[in-house]
Structures are given as structure tokens and as C-alpha cells.
C-alpha positions in Angstrom: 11.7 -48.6 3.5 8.3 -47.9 4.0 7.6 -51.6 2.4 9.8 -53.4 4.4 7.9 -51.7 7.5 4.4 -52.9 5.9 5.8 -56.1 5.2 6.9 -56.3 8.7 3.9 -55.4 10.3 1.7 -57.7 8.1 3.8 -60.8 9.5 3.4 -59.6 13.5 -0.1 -59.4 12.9 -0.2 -63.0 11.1 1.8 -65.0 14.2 -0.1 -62.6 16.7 -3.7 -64.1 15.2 -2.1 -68.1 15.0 -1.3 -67.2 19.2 -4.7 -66.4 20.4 -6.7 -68.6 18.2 -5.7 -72.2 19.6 -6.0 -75.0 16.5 -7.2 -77.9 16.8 -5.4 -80.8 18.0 -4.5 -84.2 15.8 -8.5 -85.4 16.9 -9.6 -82.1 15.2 -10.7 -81.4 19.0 -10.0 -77.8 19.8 -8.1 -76.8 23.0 -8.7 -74.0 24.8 -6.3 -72.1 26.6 -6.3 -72.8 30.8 -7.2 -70.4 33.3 -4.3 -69.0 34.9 -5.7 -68.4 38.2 -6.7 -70.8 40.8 -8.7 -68.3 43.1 -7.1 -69.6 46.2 -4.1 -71.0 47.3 -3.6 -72.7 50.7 -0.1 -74.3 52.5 1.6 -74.2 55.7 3.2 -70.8 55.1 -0.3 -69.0 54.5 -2.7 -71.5 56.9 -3.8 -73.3 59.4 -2.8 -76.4 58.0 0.2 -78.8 59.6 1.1 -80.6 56.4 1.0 -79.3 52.5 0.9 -83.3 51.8 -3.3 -83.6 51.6 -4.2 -86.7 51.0 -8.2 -86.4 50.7 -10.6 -83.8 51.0 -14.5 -83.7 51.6 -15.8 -80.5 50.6 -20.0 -81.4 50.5 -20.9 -79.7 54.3 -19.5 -75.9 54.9 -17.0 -77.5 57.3 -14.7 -78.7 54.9 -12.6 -82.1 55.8 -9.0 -82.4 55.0 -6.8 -85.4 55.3 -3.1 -84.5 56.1 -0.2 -86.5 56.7 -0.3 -84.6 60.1 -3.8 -84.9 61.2 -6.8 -84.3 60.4 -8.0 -80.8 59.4 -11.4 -79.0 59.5 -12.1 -75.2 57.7 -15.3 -73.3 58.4 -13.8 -70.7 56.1 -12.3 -68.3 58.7 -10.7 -71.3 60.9 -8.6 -73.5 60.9 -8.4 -76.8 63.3 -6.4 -79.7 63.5 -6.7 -82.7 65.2 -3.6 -84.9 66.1 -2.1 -87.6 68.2 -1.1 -85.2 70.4 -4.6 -83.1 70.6 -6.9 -85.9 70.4 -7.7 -89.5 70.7 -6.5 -90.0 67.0 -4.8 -93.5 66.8 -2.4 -91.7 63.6 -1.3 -88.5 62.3 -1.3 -89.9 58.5 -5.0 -89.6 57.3 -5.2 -90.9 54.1 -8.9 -90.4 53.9 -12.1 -88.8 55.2 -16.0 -89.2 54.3 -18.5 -87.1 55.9 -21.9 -89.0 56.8 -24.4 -86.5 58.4 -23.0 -85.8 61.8 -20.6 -88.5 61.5 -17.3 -88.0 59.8 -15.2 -91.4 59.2 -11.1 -90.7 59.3 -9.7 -93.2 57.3 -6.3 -93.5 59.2 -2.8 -95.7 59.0 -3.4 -97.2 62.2 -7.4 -97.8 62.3 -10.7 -96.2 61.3 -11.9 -93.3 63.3 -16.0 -92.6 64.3 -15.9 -88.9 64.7 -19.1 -86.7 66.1 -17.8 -84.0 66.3 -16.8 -84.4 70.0 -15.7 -88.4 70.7 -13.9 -90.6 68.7 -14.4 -94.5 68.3 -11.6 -95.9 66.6 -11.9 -99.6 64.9 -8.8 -101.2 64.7 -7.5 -105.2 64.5 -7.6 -105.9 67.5 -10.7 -104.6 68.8 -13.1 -105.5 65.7 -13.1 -107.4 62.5 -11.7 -104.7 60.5 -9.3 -106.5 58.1 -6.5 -103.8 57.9 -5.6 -100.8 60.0 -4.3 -99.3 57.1 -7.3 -97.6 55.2 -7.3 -96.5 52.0 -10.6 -95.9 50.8 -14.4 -95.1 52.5 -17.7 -94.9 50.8 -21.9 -95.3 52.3 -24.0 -97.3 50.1 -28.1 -96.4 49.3 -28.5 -98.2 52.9 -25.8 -95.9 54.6 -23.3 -98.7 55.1 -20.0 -97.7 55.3 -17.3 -99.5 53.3 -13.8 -99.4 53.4 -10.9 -100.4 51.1 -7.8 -101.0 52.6 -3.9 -101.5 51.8 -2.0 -104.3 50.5 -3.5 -107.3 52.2 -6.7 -106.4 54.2 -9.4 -106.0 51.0 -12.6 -104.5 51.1 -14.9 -104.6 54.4 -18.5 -103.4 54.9 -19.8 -101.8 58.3 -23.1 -101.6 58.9 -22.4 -99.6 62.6 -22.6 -103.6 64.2 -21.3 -106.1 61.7 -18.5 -106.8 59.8 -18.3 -108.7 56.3 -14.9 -108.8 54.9 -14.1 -109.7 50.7 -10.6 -110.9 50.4 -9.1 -113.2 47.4 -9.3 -115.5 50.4 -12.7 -116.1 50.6 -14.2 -114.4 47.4 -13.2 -113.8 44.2 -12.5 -110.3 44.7 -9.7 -110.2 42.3 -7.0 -107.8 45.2 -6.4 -107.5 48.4 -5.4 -103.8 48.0 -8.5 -101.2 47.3 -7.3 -97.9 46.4 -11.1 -96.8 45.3 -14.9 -97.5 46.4 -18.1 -96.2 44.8 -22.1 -97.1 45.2 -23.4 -96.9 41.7 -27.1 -95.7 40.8 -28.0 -98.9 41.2 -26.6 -100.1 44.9 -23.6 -102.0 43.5 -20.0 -101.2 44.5 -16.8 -100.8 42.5 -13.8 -101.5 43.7 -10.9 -99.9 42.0 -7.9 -102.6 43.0 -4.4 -103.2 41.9 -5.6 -105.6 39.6 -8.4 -103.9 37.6 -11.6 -102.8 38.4 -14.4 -105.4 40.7 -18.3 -104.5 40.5 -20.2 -106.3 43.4 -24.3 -106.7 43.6 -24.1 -107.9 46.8 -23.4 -111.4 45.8 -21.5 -111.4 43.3 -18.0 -110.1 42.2 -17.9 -109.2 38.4 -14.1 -108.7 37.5 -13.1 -106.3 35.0 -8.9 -106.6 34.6 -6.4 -106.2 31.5 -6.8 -109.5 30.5 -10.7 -109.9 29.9 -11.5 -106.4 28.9 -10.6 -103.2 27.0 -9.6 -101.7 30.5 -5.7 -100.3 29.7 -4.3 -101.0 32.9 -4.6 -102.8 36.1 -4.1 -100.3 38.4 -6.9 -98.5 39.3 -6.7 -95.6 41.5 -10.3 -94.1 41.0 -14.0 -94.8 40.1 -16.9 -92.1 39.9 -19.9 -92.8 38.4 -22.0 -89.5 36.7 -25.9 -89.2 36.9 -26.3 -91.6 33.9 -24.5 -94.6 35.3 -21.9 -94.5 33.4 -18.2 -95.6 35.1 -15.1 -93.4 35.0 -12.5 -95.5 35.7 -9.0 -93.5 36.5 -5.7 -95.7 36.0 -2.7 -95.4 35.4 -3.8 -96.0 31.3 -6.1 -92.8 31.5 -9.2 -92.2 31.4 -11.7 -95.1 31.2 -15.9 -95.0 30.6 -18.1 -97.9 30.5 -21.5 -98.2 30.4 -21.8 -102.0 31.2 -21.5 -103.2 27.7 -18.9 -100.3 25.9 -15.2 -99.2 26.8 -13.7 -96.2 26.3 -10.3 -94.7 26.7 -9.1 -91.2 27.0 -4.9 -91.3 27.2 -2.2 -89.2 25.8 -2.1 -90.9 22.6 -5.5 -90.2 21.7 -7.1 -87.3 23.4 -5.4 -84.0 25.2 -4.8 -86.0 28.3 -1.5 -84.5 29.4 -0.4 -88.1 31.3 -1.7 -91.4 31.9 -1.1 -91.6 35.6 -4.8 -90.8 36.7 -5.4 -90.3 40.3 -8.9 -89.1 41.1 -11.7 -88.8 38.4 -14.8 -86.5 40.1 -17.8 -85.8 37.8 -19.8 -82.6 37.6 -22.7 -82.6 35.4 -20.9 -82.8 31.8 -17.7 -82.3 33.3 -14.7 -84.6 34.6 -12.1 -83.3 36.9 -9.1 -85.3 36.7 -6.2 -85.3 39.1 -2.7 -86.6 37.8 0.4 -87.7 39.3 2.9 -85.3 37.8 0.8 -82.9 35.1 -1.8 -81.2 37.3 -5.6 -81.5 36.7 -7.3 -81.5 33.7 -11.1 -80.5 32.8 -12.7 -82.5 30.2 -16.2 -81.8 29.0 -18.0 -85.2 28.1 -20.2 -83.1 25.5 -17.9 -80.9 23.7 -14.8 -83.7 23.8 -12.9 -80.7 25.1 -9.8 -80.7 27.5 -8.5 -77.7 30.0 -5.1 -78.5 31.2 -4.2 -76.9 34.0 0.0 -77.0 35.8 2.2 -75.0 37.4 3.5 -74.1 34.3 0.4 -72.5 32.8 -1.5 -71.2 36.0 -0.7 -70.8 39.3 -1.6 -74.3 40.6 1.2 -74.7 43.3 1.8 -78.6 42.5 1.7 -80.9 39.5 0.7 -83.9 41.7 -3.4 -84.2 42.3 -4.4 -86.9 44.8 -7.7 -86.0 44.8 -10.9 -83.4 43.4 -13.8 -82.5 45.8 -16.6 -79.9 44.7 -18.2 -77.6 47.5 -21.6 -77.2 47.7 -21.3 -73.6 46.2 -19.5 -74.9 43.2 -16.1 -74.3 44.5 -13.6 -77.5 43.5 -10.9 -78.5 46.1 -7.8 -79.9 44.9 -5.7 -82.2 47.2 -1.8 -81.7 46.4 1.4 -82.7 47.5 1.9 -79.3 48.4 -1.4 -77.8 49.9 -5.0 -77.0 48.7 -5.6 -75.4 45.3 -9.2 -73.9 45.0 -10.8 -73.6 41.8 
């Protein structure tokens, strides 16, 4: 008896070590298990937010800016305010985007582009400027502080410089979309242009086209571009993960690395580190040095929502994740 009770014991012991020391995976890359706690959690039920769908969030001022399907949202920390239709001179409730600019925060909107000082709006629309699209998509300021905006299916990419307008279509360049999910100023003052057909880099004359069929990039549709301190591209499709340096490709997908899915939404950089936002497997971490991958889903933490639209990191560190249901903090 008191063998089978040794014999017993020694086998709990063995599958009790393979559980908390995590093997490597088929890359010989070792995983290590995700945090399980997100320190806060933020919806309707627990908030002042209107709508758990956030579509954008800029985290980089201590008023942080949220885009909501039902207006846009400001948090100091302790409060909570919303602006609407109904509240303010807002031409939509459905923000799809925000960019904070110094005192100027631009509300990318489905029915125009709204100025915002913190007390007047200006909203730029197609009927009262040269803005090609009231739907917008996408904003980002250049080294010059020109704002530019990517819009939906059929307006392309525009540049404001606060008086002018310039407008890139397939029309009248050879910008390779007319629908611009993504813009980013790299070290360098050109802009990509993450499109539904690959990925456009323009020097301010120039569009250089990067699609499916003239490079290693895995799939036309591009939903994000960041670009880390050393210039290097992290292109975010629905293929995965994409680097490029100018000259090399590189892929990170399910079949090769511990991406969880391929449907990549937002890539943001942090030093070494890339936070990537998913549509349907949560966010995962993936440190650039190491070649190591954090997974993190409702299933293994207590991220409220599988679905990451986008990844915004506070000035005190803090990263902001935009769900389909509500703000995850981590």
C-alpha cells in the first residue's frame, strides 16, 4: 500500500512541474503564461461612458480621449464627459477616431471632421471644404503639424494644413485605394497609408506601393501601421504581423509564431514591445528582443472582450485598450 501511495505521489508531483513550467512552442520560443488581471475595467454599467463600442482612444495628455459610437468621451480620471449631438455642435454620435494636437483635439466623425478647443467646434464637411469624405477613418500630424486624414470607401487620403486642402485618390495619383483604414509619419516625414489594397508610403511626391502582388506583404488589407524608434514598419493585416525595414519583410502569423489569429487590428509599439489588438482573440504582447508572445482573452484574464480595435499607452505607462465592449486598462 504504502508503494502505491509513493508511486502516486511521485506522478502528481511530475504533471504538477510540466503545468507551471510552460515548454517551448514548435519555434523553440518559450511562452509565458498571461497576466490574469487587467487592473481596470471600464463599460456602461460601471462609467461614464454612453457606448461599450470604443472605437479609438488617445491616451498621451491626462485627459484621455475616447471615441464611442455615441459621442465623444473625455476622462480626467475622476470624470467622466460626453459630448453628443444632443449636447454639442457634434455633426455625429459615431466617432470613429480622435488625435489630440496640443490644445486641439480632431474628432474624426461619420458625418465630417470636427476642430475641437476645448470649448468651440469647427466641423469640415463636403460641403463646406474640400474634404473628400465625411466619413473619416483615420487622422495623423506630420513633423510640420499637418493634419491628415484617411477616409472610407471612396474619399482617400487628404492633407490639412489648417487653410489648404490636397486630396490623393486613385483618381488623380497612384495611391493604390480609395479607403484608408491607417496613417503614420515615419522618422523620416513620409506617410503610410495602410489601404484595402496593401500598404502606400508617400515622400511628398511620390506614392511607393507595397500590395500582395509585388511584395512579401500577406495580405491586402491593412488595418494598421506604427513605426518604432528605429524606423522600422509594423504593418497589421489581416495576414498578421508584418516588419519591414525598406529592403526586408517579415511576417509574424499563426502558422509561425504564437500569434493567436491573423485578423490584426491595431499594432502600437513600446520600446521593444508590440501591442497587438485582434478581431476575435484579444491582444497580444510580443517582445521584438526575446521573440516572446503574451496572449491575453477573456478566457485567460479578465479582459472583458476578445475584439481589440485599438492600443493607446498613457503617459504614465498605463495601455488603453479599445473594445467592443468598453475600455480594458493594462
Amino acid at each position: 500500500m504504502k508503494h502505491i501511495i509513493y508511486i502516486l505521489l511521485l506522478s502528481f508531483l511530475v504533471i504538477s512541474c510540466k503545468k507551471e513550467n510552460p515548454q517551448p512552442n514548435e519555434n523553440g520560443t518559450p511562452v509565458p503564461p498571461a497576466s490574469s488581471s487587467f487592473s481596470k475595467i471600464y463599460t456602461t454599467s460601471n462609467s461614464g461612458l454612453l457606448s461599450n463600442m470604443i472605437n479609438n482612444i488617445d491616451a498621451s495628455t491626462s485627459l484621455i480621449s475616447i471615441a464611442t459610437d455615441f459621442g465623444y468621451t473625455t476622462f480626467d480620471g475622476s470624470y467622466w464627459n460626453t459630448l453628443t449631438t444632443s449636447n454639442s455642435n457634434l455633426p455625429s454620435d459615431i466617432i470613429n477616431t480622435v488625435k489630440v494636437d496640443g490644445a486641439i483635439t480632431w474628432i474624426g466623425t461619420d458625418n465630417g471632421l470636427v476642430k475641437f478647443d476645448g470649448t468651440t467646434m469647427t466641423t469640415y464637411n463636403i460641403v463646406n471644404s474640400s474634404i473628400p469624405s465625411n466619413k473619416i477613418r483615420s487622422l495623423a500630424i506630420d513633423l510640420n503639424g499637418d493634419l491628415w486624414i484617411g477616409t472610407f470607401t471612396g474619399g482617400g487620403l487628404a492633407r490639412f494644413d489648417g487653410i489648404n486642402w490636397t486630396v490623393y485618390t486613385p483618381g488623380n495619383s497612384t495611391l493604390p485605394n480609395s479607403s484608408v483604414s491607417t496613417v503614420a509619419t515615419d522618422n523620416l516625414g513620409n506617410i503610410w497609408a495602410g489601404t484595402a489594397n496593401g500598404v502606400s508610403m508617400f515622400d511628398g511626391a511620390t506614392f511607393t506601393n507595397y500590395s500582395i502582388a509585388n511584395s512579401p506583404l500577406p495580405n491586402g488589407s491593412v488595418y494598421s501601421v506604427s513605426i518604432d524608434n528605429n524606423n522600422l514598419k509594423w504593418i497589421g493585416s489581416n495576414g498578421g504581423v508584418t516588419s519591414f525595414d525598406g529592403v526586408n519583410w517579415q511576417t509574424y502569423n499563426m502558422q509561425n509564431s504564437n500569434l493567436p489569429l491573423d485578423l490584426v487590428r491595431s499594432v502600437t509599439v513600446e520600446n521593444n514591445n508590440l501591442w497587438i489588438g485582434m478581431a476575435g482573440q484579444g491582444s497580444s504582447l510580443f517582445n521584438t528582443t526575446t521573440n516572446s508572445w503574451t496572449n491575453y482573452n477573456t478566457n485567460n484574464s479578465n479582459l472583458q472582450n476578445n475584439y481589440i480595435n485599438n492600443v493607446s499607452i498613457a503617459s504614465d505607462n498605463k495601455k488603453w485598450l479599445s473594445t467592443e465592449n468598453g475600455i480594458a486598462i493594462k
